[in-house]
C-alpha positions in Angstrom: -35.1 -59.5 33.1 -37.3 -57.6 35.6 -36.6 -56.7 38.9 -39.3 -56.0 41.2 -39.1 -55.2 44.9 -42.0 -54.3 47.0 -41.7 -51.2 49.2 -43.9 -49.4 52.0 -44.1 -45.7 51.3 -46.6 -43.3 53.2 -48.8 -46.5 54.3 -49.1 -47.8 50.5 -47.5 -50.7 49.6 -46.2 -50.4 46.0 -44.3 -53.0 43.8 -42.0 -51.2 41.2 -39.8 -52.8 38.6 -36.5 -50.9 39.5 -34.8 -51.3 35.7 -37.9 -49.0 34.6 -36.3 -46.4 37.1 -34.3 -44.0 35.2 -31.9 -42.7 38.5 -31.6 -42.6 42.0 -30.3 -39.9 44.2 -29.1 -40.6 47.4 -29.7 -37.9 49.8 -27.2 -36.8 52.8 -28.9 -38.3 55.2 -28.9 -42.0 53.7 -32.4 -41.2 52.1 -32.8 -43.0 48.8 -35.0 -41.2 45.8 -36.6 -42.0 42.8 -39.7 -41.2 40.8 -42.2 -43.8 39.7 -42.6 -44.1 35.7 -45.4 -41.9 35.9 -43.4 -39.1 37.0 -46.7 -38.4 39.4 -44.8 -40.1 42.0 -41.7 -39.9 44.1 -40.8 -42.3 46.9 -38.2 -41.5 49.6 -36.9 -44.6 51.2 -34.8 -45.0 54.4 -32.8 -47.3 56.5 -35.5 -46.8 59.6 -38.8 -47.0 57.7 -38.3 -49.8 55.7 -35.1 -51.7 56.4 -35.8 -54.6 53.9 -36.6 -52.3 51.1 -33.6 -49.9 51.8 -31.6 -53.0 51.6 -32.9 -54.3 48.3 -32.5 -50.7 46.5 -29.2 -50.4 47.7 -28.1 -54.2 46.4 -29.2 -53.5 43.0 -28.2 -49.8 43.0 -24.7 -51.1 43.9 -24.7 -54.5 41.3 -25.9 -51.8 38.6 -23.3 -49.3 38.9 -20.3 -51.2 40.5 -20.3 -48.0 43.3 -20.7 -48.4 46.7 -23.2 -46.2 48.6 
């Protein structure tokens, strides 16, 4: 089963199904990483710029892997 989130990157709004993401890195700062399926693409997400989808990345990156970020 899918699951999509919609997030605000760089004024765009895009709407990505996060088990077609490969990996995430977590940056020091909190920052959360990934590149789009087309590998054209990487979005940076953080806690200040968009709050909600910060929050939803971090849910499912933490009921996927059982760790705690």
């Amino acid at each position: 089963m899918a699951y999509w989130i919609k997030i605000t990157y760089e004024r765009n709004n895009y709407v990505i199904d996060l088990d077609r993401i490969p990996a995430f890195c977590q940056l020091p700062n909190g920052r959360i990483s990934f590149a789009l399926p087309d590998g054209s693409t990487t979005i940076v997400v953080n806690q200040q710029s968009d709050p909600d989808g910060y929050q939803l990345l971090v849910d499912y990156i933490e009921k996927q892997t059982g760790f705690s970020l």
